[in-house]
PyMOL Python script that loads the backbone (N, CA, C, O; Angstrom):
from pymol import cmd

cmd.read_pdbstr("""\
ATOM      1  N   UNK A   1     -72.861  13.683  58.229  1.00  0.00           N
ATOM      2  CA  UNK A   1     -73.806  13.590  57.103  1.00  0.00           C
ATOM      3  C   UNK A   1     -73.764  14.866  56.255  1.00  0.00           C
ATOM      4  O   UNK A   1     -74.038  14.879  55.054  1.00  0.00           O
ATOM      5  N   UNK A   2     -73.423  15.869  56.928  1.00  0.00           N
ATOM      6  CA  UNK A   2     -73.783  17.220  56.512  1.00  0.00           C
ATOM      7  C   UNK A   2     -72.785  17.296  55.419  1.00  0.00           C
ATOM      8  O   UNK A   2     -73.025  17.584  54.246  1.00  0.00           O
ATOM      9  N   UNK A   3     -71.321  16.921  56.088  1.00  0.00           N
ATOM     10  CA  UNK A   3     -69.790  16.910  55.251  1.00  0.00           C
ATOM     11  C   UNK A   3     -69.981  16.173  53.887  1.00  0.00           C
ATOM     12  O   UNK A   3     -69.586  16.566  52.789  1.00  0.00           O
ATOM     13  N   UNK A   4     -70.669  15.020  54.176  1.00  0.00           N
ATOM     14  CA  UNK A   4     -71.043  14.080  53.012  1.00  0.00           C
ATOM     15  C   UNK A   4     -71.737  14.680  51.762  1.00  0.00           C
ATOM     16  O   UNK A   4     -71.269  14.661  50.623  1.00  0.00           O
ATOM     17  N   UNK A   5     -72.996  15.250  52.167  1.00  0.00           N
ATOM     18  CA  UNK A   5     -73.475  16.357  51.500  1.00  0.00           C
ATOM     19  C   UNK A   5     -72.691  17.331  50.398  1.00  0.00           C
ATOM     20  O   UNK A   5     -72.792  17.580  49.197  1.00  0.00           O
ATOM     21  N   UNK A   6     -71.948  17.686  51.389  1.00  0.00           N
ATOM     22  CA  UNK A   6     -70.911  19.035  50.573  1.00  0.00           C
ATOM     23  C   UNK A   6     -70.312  18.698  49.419  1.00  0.00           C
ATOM     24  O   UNK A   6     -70.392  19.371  48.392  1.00  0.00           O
ATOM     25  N   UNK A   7     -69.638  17.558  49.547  1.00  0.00           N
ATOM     26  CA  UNK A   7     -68.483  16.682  49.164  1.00  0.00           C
ATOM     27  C   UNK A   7     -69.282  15.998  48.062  1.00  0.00           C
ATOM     28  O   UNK A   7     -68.785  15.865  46.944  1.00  0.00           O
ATOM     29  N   UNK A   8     -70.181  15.678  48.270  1.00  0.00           N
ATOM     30  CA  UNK A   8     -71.185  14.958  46.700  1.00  0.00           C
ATOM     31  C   UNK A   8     -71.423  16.344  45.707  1.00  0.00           C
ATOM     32  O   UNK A   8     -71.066  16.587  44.555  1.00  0.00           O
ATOM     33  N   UNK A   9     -72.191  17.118  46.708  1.00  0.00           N
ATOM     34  CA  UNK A   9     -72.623  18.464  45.837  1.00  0.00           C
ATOM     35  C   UNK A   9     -71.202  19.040  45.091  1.00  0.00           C
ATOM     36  O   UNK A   9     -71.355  19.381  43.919  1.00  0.00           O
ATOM     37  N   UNK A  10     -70.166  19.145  45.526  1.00  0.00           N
ATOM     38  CA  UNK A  10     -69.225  19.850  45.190  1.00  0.00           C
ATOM     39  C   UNK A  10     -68.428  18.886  44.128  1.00  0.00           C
ATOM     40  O   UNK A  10     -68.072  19.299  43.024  1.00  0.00           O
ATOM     41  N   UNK A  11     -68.257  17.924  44.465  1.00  0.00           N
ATOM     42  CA  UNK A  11     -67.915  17.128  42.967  1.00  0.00           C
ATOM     43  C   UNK A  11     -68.997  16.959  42.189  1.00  0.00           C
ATOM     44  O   UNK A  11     -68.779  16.742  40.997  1.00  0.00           O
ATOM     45  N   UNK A  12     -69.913  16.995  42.498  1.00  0.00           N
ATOM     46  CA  UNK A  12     -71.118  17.316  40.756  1.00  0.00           C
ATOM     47  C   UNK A  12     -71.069  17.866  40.489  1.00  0.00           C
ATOM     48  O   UNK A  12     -71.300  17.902  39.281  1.00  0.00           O
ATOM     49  N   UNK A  13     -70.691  19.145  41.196  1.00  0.00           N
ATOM     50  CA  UNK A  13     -70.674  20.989  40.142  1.00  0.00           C
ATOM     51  C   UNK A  13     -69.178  20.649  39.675  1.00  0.00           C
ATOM     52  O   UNK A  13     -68.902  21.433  38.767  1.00  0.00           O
ATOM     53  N   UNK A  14     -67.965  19.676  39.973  1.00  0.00           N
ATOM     54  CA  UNK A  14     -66.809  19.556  39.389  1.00  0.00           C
ATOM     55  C   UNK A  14     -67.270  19.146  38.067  1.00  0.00           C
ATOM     56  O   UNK A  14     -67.411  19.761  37.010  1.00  0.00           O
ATOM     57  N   UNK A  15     -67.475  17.883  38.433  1.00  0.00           N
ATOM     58  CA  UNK A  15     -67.952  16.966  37.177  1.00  0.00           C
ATOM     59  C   UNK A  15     -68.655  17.672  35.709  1.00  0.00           C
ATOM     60  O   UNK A  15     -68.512  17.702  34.486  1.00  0.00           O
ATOM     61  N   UNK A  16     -69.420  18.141  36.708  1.00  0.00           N
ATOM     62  CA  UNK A  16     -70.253  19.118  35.575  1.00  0.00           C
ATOM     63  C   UNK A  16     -69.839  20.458  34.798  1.00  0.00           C
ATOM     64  O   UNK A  16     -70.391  20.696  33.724  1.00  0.00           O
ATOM     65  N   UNK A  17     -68.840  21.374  35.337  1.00  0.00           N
ATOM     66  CA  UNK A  17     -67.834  21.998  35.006  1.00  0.00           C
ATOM     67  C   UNK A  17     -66.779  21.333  34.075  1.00  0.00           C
ATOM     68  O   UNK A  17     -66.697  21.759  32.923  1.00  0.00           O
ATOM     69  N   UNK A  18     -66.170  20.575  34.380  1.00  0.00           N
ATOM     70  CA  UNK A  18     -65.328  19.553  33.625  1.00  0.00           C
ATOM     71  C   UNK A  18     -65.989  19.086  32.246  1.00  0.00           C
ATOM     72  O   UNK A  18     -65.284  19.201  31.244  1.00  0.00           O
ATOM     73  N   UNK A  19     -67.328  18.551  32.099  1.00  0.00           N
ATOM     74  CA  UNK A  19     -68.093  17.993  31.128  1.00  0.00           C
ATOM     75  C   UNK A  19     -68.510  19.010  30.342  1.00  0.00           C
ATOM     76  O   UNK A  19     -68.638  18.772  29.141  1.00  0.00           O
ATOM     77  N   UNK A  20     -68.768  20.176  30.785  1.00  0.00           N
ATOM     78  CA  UNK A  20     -68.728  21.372  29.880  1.00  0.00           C
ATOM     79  C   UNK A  20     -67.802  22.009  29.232  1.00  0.00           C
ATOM     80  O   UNK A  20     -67.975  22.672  28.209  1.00  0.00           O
ATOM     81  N   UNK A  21     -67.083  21.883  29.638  1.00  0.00           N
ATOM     82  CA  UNK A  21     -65.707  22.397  29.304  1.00  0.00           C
ATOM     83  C   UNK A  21     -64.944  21.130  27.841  1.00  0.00           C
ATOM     84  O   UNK A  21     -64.264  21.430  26.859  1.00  0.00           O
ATOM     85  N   UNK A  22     -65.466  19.701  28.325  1.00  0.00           N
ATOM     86  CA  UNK A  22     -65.134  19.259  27.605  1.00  0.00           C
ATOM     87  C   UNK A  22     -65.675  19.114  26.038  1.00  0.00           C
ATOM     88  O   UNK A  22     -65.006  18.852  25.038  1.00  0.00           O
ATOM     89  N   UNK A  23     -67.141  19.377  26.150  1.00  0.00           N
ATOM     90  CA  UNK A  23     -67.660  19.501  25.690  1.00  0.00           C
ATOM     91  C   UNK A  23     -67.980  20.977  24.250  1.00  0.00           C
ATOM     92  O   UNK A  23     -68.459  20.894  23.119  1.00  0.00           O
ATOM     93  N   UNK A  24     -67.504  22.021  24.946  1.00  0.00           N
ATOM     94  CA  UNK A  24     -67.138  23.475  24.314  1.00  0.00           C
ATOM     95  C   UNK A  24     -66.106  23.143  23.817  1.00  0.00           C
ATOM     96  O   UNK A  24     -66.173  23.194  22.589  1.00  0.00           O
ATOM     97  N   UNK A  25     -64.738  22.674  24.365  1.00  0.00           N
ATOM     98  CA  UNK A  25     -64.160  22.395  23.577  1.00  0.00           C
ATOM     99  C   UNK A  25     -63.695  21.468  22.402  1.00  0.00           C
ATOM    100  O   UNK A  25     -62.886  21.729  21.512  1.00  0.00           O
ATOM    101  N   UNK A  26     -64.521  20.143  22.657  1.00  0.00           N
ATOM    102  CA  UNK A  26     -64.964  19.760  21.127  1.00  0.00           C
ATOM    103  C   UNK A  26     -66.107  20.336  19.920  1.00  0.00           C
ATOM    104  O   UNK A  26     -66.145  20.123  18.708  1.00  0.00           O
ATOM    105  N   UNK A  27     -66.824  20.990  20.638  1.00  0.00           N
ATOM    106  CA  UNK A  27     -67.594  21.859  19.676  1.00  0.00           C
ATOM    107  C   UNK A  27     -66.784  23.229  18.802  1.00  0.00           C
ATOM    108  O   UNK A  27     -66.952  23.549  17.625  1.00  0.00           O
ATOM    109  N   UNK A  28     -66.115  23.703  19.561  1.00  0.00           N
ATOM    110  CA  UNK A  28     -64.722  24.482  19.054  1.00  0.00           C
ATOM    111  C   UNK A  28     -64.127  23.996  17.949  1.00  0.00           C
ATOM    112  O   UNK A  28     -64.044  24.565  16.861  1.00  0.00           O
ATOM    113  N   UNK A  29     -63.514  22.417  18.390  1.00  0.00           N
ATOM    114  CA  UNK A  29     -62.688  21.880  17.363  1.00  0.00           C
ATOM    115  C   UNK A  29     -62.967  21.735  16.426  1.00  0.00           C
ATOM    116  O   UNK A  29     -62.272  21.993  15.444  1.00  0.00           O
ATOM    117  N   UNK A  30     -64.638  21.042  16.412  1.00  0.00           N
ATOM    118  CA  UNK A  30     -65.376  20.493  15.193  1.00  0.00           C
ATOM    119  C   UNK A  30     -65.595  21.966  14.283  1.00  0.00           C
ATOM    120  O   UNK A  30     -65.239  22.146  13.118  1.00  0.00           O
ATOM    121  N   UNK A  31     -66.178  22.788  15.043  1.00  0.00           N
ATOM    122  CA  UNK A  31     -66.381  24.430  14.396  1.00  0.00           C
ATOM    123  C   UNK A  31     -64.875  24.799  13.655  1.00  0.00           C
ATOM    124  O   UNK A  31     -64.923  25.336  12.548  1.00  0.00           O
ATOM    125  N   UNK A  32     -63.805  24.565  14.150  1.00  0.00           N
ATOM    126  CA  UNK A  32     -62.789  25.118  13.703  1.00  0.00           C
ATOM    127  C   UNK A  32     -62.129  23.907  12.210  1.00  0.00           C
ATOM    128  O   UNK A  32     -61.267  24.110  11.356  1.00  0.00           O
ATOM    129  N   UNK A  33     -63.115  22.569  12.505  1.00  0.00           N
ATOM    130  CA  UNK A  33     -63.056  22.283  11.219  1.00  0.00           C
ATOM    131  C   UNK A  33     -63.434  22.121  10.197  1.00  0.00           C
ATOM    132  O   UNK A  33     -62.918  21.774   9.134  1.00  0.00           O
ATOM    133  N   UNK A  34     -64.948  22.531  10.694  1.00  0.00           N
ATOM    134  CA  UNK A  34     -65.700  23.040   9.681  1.00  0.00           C
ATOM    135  C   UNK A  34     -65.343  24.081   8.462  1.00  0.00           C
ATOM    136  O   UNK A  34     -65.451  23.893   7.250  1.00  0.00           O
ATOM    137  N   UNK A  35     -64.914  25.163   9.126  1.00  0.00           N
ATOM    138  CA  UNK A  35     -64.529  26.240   8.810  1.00  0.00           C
ATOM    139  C   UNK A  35     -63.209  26.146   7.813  1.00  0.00           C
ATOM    140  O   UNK A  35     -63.233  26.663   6.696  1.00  0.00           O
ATOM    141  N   UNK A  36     -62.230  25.545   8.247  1.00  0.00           N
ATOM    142  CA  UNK A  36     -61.399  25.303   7.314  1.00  0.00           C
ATOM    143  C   UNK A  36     -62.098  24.319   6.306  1.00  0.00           C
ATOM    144  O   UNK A  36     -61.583  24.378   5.190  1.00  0.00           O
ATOM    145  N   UNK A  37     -62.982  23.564   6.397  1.00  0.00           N
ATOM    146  CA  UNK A  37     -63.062  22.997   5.191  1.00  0.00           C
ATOM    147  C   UNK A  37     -63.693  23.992   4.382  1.00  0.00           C
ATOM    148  O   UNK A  37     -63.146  24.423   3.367  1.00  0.00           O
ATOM    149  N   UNK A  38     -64.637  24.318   4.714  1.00  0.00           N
ATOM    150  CA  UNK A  38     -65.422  25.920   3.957  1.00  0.00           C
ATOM    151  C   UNK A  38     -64.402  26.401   3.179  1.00  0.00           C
ATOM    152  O   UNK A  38     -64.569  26.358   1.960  1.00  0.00           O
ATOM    153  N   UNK A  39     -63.040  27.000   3.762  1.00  0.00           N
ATOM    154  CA  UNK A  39     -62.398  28.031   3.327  1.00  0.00           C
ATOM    155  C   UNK A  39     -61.382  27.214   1.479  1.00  0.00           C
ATOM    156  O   UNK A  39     -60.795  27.830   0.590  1.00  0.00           O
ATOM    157  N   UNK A  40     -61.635  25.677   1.654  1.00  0.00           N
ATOM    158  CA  UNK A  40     -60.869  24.996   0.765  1.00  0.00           C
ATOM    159  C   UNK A  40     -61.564  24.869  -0.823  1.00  0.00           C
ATOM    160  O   UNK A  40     -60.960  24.273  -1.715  1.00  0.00           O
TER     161      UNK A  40
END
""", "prot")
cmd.dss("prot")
cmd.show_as("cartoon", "prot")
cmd.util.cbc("prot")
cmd.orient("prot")
């Protein structure tokens, strides 16, 4: 039960790492196209 535990907890902090990440980096993109449109 204990192992089970670990193994849930530790892929949610994946998941959730992953979803942030995915996330920064569409906010990046969108920022980085913002910006070029600004500069036009």
């Amino acid at each position: 039960m204990a192992i089970v535990l670990v193994l849930e907890e530790s892929r949610e902090s994946l998941y959730r790492t992953f979803f942030e990440e995915i996330q920064a980096k569409r906010t990046g993109v969108s920022l980085d196209f913002y910006m070029d449109n600004q500069q036009v």
